[in-house]
Every structure is written in structure tokens, then in C-alpha cells.
Biopython code that builds the backbone (N, CA, C, O; Angstrom):
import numpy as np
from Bio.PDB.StructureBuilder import StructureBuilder

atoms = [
    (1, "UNK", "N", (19.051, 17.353, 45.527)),
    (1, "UNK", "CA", (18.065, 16.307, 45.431)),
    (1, "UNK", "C", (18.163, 15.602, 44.082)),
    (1, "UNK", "O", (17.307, 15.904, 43.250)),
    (2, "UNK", "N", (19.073, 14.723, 43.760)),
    (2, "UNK", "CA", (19.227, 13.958, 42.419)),
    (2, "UNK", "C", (18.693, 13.025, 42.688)),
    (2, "UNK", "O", (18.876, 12.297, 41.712)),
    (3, "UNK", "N", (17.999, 12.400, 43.531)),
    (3, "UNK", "CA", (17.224, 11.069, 43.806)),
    (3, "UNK", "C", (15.929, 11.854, 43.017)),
    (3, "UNK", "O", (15.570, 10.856, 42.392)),
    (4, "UNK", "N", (15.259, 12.585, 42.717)),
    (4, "UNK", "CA", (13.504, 12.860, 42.933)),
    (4, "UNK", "C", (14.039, 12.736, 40.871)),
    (4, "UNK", "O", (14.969, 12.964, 40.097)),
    (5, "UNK", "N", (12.517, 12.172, 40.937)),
    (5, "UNK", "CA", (12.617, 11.840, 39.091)),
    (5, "UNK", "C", (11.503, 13.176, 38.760)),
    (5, "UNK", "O", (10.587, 13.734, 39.365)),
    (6, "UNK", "N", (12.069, 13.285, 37.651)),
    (6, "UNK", "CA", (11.018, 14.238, 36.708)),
    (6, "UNK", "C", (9.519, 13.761, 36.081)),
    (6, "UNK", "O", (9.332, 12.546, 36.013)),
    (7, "UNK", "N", (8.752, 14.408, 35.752)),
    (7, "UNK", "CA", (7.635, 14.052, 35.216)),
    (7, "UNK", "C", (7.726, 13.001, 34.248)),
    (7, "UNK", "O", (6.925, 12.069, 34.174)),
    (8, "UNK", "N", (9.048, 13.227, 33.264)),
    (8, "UNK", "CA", (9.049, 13.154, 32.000)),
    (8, "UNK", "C", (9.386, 11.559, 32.772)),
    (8, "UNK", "O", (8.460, 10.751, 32.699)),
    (9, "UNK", "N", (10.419, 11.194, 33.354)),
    (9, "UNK", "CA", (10.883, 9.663, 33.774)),
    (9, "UNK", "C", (9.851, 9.103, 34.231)),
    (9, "UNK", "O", (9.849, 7.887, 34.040)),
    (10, "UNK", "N", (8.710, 9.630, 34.917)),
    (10, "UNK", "CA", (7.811, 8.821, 35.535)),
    (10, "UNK", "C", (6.716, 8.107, 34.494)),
    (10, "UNK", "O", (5.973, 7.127, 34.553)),
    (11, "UNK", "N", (7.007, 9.071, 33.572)),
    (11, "UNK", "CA", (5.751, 8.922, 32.233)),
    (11, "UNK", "C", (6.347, 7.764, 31.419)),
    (11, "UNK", "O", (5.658, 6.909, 30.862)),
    (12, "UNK", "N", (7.983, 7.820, 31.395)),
    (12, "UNK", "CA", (8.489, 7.212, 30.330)),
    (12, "UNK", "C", (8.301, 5.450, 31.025)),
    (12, "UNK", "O", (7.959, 4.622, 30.180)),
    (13, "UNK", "N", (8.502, 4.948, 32.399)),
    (13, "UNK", "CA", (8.350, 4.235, 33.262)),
    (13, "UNK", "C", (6.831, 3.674, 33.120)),
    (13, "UNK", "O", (6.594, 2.476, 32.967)),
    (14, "UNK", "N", (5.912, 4.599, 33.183)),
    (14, "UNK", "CA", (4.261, 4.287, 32.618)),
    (14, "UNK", "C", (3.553, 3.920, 31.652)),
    (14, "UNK", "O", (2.463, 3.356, 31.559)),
    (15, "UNK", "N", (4.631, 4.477, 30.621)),
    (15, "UNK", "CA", (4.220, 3.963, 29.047)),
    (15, "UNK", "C", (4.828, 3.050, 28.450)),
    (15, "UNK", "O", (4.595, 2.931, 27.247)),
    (16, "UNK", "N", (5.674, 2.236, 29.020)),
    (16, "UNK", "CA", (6.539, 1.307, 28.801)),
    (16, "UNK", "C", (5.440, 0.494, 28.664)),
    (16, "UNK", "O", (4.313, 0.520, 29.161)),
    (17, "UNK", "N", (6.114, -0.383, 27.728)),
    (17, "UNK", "CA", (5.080, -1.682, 26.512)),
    (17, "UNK", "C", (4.467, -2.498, 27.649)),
    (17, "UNK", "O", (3.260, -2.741, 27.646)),
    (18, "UNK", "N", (5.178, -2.872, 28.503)),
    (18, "UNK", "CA", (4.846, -3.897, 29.519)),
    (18, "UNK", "C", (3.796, -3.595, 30.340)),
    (18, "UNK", "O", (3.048, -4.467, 30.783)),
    (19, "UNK", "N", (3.642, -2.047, 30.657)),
    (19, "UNK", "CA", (3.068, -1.667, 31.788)),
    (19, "UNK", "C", (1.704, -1.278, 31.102)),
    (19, "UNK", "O", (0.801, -0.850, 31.820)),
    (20, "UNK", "N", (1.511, -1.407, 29.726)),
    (20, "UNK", "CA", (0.073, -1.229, 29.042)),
    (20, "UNK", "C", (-0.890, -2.387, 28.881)),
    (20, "UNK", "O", (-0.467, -3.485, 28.519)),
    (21, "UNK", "N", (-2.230, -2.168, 29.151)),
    (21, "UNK", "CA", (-2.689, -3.396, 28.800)),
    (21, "UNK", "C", (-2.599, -4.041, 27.448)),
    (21, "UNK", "O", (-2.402, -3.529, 26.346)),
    (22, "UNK", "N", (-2.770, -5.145, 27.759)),
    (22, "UNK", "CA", (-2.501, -6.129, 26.382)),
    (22, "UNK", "C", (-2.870, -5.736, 24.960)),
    (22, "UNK", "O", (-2.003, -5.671, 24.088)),
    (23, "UNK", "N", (-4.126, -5.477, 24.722)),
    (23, "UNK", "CA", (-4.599, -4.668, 23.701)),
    (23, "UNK", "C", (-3.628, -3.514, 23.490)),
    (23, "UNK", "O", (-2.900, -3.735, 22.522)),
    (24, "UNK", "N", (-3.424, -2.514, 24.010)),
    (24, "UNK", "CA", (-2.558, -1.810, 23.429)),
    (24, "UNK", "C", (-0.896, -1.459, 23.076)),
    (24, "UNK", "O", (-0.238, -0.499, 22.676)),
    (25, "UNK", "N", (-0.652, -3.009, 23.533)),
    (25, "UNK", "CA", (0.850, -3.433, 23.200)),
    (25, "UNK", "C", (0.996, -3.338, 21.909)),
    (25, "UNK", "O", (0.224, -3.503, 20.966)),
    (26, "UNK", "N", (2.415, -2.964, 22.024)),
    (26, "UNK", "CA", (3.366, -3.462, 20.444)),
    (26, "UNK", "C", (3.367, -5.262, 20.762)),
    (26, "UNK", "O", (3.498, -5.899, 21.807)),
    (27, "UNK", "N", (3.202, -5.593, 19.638)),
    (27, "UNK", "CA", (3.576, -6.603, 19.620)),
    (27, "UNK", "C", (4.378, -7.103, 18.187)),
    (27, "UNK", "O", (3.984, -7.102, 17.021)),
    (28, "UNK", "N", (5.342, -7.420, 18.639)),
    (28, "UNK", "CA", (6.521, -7.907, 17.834)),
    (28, "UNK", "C", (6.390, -9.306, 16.856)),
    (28, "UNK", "O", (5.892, -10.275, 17.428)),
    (29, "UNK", "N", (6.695, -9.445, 15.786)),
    (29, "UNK", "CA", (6.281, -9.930, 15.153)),
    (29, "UNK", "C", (7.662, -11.102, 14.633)),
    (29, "UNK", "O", (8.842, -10.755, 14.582)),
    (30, "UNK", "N", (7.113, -12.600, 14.268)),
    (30, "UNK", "CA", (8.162, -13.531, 13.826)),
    (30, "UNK", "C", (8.382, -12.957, 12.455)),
    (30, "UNK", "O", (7.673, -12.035, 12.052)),
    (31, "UNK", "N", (9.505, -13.561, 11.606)),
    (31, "UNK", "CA", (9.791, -13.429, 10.501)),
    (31, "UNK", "C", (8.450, -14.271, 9.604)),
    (31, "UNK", "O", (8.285, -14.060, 8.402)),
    (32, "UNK", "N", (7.906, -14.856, 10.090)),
    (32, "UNK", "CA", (6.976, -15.560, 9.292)),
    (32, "UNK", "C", (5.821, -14.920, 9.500)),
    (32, "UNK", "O", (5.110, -15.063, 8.505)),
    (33, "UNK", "N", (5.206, -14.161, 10.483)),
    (33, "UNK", "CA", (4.469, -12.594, 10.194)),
    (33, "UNK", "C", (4.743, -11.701, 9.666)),
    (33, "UNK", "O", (3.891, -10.881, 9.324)),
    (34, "UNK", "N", (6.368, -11.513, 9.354)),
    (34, "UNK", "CA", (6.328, -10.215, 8.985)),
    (34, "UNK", "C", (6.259, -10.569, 7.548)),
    (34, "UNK", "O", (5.925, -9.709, 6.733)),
    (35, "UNK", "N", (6.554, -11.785, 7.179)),
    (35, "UNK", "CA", (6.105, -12.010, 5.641)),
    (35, "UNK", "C", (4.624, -12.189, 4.920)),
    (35, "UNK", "O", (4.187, -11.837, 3.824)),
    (36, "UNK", "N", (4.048, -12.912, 6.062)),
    (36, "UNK", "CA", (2.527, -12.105, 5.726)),
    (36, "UNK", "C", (1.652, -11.008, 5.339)),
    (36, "UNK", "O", (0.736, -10.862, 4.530)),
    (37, "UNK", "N", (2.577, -9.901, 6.660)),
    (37, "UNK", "CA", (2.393, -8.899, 6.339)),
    (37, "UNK", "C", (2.741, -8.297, 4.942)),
    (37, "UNK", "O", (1.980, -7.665, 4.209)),
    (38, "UNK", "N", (3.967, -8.602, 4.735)),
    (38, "UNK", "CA", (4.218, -7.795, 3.670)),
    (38, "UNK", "C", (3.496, -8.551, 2.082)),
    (38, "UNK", "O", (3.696, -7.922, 1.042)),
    (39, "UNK", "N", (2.770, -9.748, 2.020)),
    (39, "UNK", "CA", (2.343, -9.690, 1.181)),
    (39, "UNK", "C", (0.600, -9.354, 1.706)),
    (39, "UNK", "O", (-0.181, -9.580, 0.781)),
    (40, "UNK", "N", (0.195, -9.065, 2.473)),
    (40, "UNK", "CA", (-1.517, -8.209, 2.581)),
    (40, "UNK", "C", (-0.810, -6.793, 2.104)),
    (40, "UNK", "O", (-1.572, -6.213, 1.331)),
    (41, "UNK", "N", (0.186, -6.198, 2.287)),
    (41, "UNK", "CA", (0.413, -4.540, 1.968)),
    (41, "UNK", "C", (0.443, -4.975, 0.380)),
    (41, "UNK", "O", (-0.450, -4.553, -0.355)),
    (42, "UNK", "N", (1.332, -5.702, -0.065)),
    (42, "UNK", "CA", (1.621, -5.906, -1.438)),
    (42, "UNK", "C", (0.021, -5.910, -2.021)),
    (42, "UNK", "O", (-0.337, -4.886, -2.602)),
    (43, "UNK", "N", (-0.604, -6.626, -1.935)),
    (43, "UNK", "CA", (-2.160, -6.979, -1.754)),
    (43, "UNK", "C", (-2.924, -5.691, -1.841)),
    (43, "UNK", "O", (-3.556, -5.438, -2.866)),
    (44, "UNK", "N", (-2.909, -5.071, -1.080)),
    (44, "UNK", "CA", (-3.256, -3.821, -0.980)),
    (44, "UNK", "C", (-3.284, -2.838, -1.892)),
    (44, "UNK", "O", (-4.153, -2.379, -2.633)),
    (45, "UNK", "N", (-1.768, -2.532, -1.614)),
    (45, "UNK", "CA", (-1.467, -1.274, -2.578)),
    (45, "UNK", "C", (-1.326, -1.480, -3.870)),
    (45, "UNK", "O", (-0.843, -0.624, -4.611)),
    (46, "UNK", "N", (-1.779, -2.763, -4.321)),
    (46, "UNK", "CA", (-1.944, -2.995, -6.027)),
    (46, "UNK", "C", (-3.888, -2.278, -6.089)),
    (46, "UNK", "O", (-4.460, -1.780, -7.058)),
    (47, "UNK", "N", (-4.483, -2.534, -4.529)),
    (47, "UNK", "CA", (-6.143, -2.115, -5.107)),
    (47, "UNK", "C", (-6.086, -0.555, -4.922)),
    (47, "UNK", "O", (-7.020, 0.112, -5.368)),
    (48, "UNK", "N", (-4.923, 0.121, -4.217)),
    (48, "UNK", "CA", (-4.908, 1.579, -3.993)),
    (48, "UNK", "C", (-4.808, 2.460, -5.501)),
    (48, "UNK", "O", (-5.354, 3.419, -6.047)),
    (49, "UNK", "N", (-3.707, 1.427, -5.777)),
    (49, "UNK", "CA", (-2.942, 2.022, -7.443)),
    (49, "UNK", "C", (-4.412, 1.889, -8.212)),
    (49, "UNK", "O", (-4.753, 2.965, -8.704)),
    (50, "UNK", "N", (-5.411, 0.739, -8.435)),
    (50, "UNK", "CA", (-6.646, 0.318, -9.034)),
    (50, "UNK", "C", (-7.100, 1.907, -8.592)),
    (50, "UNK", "O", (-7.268, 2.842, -9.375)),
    (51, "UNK", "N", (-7.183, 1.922, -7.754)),
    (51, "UNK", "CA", (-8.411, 3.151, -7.040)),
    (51, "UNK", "C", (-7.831, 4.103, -7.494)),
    (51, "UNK", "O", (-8.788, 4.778, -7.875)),
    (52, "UNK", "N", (-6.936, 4.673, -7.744)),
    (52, "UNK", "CA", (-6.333, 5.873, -8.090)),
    (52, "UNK", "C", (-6.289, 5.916, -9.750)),
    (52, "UNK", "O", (-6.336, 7.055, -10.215)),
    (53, "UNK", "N", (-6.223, 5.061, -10.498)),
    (53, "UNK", "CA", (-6.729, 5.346, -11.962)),
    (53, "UNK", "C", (-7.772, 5.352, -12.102)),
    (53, "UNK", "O", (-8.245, 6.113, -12.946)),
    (54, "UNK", "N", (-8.615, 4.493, -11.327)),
    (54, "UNK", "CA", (-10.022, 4.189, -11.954)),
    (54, "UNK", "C", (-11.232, 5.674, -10.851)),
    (54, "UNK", "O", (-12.360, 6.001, -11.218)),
    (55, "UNK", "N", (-10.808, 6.015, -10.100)),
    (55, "UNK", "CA", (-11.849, 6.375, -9.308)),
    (55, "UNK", "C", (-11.537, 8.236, -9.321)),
    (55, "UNK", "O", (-10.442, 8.782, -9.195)),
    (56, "UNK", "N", (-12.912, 8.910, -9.518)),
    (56, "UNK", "CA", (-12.604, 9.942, -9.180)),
    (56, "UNK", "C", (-12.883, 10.964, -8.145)),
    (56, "UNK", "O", (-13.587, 10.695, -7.172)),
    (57, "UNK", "N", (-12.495, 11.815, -8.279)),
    (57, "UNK", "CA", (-12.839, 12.098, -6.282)),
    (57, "UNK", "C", (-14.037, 12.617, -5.753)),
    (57, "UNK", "O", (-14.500, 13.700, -6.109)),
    (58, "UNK", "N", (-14.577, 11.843, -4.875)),
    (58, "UNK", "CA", (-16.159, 12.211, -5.000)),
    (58, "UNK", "C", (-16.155, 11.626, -3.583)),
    (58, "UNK", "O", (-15.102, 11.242, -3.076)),
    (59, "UNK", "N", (-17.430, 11.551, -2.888)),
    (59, "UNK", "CA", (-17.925, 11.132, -1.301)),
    (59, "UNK", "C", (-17.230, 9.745, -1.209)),
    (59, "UNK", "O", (-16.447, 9.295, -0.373)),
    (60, "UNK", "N", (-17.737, 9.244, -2.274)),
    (60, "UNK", "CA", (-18.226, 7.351, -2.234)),
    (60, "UNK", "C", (-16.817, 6.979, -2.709)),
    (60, "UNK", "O", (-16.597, 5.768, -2.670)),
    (61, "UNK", "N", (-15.681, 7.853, -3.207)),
    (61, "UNK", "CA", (-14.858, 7.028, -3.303)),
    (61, "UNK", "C", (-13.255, 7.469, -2.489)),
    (61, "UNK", "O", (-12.095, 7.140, -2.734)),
    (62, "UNK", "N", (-13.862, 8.331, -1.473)),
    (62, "UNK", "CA", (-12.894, 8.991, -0.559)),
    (62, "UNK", "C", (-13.765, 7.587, 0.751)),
    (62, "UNK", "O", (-13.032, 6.986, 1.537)),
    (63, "UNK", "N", (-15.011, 7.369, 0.728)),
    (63, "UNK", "CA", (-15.232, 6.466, 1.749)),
    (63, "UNK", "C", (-14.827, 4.921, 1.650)),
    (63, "UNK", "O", (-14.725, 4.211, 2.651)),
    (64, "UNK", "N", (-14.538, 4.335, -0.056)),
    (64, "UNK", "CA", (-14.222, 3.564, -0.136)),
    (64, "UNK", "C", (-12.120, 3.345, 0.327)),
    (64, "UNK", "O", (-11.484, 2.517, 0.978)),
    (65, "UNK", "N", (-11.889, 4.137, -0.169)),
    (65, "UNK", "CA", (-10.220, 4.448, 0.229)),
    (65, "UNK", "C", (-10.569, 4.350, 1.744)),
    (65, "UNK", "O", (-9.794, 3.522, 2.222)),
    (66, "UNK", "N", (-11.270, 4.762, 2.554)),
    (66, "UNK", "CA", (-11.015, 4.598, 3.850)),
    (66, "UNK", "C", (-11.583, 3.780, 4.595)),
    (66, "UNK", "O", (-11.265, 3.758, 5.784)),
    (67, "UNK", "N", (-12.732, 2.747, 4.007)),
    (67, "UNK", "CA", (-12.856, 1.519, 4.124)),
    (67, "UNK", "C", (-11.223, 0.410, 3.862)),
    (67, "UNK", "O", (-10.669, -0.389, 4.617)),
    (68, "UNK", "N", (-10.966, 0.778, 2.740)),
    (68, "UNK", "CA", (-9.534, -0.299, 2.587)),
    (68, "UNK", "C", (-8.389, 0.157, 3.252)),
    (68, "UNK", "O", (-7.647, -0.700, 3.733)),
    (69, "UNK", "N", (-8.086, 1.408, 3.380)),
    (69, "UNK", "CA", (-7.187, 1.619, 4.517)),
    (69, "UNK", "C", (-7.807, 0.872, 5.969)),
    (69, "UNK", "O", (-7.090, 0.271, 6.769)),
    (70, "UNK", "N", (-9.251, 1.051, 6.105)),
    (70, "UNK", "CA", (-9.257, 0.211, 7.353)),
    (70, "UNK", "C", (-9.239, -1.637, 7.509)),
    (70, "UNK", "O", (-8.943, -2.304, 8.500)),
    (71, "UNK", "N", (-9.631, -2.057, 6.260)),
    (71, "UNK", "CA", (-8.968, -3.363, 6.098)),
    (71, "UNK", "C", (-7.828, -3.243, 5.943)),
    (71, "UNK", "O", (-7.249, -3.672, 6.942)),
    (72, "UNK", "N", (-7.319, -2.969, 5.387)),
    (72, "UNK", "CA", (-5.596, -3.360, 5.928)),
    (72, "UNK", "C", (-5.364, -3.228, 7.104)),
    (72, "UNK", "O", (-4.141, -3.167, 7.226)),
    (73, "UNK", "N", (-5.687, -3.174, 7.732)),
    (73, "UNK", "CA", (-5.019, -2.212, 8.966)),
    (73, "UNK", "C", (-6.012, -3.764, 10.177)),
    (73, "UNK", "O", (-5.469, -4.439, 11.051)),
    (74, "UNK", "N", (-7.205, -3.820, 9.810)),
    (74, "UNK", "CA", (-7.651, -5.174, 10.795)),
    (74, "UNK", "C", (-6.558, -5.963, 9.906)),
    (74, "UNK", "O", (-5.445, -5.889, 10.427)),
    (75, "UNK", "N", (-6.579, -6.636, 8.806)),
    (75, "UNK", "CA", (-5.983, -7.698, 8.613)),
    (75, "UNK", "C", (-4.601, -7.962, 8.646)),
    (75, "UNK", "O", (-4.187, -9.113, 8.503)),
    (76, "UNK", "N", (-3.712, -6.832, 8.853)),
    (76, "UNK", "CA", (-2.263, -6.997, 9.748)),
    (76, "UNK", "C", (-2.292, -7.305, 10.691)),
    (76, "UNK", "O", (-1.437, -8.084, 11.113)),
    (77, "UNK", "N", (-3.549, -6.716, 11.666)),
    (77, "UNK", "CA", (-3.973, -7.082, 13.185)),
    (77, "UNK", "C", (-4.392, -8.391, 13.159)),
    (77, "UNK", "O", (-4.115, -9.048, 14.162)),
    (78, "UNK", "N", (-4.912, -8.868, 12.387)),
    (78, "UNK", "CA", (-5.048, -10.237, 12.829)),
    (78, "UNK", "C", (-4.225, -11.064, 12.401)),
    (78, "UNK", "O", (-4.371, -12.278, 12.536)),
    (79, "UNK", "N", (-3.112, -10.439, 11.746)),
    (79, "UNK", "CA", (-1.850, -11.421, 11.856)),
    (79, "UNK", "C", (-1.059, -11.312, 12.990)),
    (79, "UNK", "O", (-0.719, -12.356, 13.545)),
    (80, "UNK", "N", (-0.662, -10.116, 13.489)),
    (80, "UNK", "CA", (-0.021, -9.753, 14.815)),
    (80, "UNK", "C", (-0.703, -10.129, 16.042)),
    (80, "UNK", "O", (-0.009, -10.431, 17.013)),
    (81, "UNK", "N", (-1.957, -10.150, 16.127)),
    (81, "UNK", "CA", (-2.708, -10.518, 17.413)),
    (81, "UNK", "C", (-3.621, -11.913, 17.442)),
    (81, "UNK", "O", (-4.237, -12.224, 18.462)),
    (82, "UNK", "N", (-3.641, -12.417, 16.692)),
    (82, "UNK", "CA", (-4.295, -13.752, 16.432)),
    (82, "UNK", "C", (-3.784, -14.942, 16.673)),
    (82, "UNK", "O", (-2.591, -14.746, 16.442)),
    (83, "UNK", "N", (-3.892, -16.041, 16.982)),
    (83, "UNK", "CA", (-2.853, -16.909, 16.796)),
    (83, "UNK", "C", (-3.113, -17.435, 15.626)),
    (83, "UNK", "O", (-4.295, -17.530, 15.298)),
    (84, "UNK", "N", (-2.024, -17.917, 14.690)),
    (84, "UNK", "CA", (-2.277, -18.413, 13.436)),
    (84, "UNK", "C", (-2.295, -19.900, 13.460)),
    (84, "UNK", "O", (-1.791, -20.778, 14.162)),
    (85, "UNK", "N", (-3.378, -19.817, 12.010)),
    (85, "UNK", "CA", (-3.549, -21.353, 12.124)),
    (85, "UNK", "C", (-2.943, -22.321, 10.527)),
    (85, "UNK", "O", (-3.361, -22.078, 9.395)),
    (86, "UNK", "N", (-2.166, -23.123, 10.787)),
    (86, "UNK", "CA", (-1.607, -23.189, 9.455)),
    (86, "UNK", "C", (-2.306, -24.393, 8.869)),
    (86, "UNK", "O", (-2.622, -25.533, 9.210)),
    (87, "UNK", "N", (-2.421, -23.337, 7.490)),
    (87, "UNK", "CA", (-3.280, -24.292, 6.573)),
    (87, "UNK", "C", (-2.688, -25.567, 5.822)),
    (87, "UNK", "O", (-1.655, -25.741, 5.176)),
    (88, "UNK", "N", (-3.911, -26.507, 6.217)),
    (88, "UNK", "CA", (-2.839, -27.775, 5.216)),
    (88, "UNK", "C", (-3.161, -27.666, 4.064)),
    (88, "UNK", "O", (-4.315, -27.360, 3.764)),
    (89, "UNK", "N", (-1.925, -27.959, 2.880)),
    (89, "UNK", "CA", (-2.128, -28.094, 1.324)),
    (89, "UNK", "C", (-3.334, -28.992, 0.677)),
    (89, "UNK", "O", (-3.457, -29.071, -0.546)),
]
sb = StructureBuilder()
sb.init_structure("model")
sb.init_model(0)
sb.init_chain("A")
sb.init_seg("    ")
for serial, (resi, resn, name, xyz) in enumerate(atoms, 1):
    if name == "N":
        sb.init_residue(resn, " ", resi, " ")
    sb.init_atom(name, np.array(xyz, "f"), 0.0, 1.0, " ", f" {name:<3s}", serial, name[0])
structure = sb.get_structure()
């Protein structure tokens, strides 16, 4: 019986990008997103480095680190999932 597929093929067939709803797609990004992106990380990890000299480890500043990990993380998303709107000079 080499026709009958395994669990594992049926899953791999199910989780395929296409077959997920929209929200939880990869979505692939132009070169002119991915340069966005990389300057919000740049952006970022200059306030991480800030946070890591200046802050010491306590409730309020383990919640603030995970407040800005969660902005980053919307504001890549709304470069990848948004449509962009280009600003005039």
C-alpha cells in the first residue's frame, strides 16, 4: 500500500501557508519592507541597549522590556500586513 499517506504528509499538506487563514500567513515581504523593517529593529535595539544601562531589574522594568518587545513586534506587523501609504516630502 504506497498510495495511503502518513499522518505526518497530511499535516504537512494542512499547514501549508496557503491553506491557513489570512491572519496567520507568512507573509513575504518587498525589499522596500524589509528596509523598514530593519530600520524599526535598528530603532529598537538602540532603546533595549538604553534599558539595559539605565534600568535595574525590578517588576516595572521587566514589564517595560516587554511592553517594547511587544511594540516592535505590532510595528513590523504593520509593515508586513498593512498596506503602506507613502508619505509626501
Amino acid at each position: 500500500m504506497q498510495n495511503e499517506r502518513t499522518i505526518e504528509q497530511e499535516l504537512d499538506e494542512e499547514f501549508k501557508n496557503e491553506n491557513l487563514h489570512p491572519t496567520a500567513q507568512y507573509t513575504k515581504c518587498d525589499p522596500d519592507h524589509e528596509h523598514q523593517i530593519a530600520l524599526i529593529r535598528f530603532a529598537f535595539s538602540e532603546m533595549y541597549k538604553c534599558f539595559d544601562e539605565i534600568l535595574l531589574d525590578s517588576r516595572e522594568s521587566s514589564l517595560a522590556r516587554t511592553k517594547l518587545e511587544e511594540a516592535q513586534m505590532w510595528a513590523i506587523k504593520s509593515i508586513t500586513r498593512e498596506p503602506q501609504i507613502l508619505k509626501e516630502d
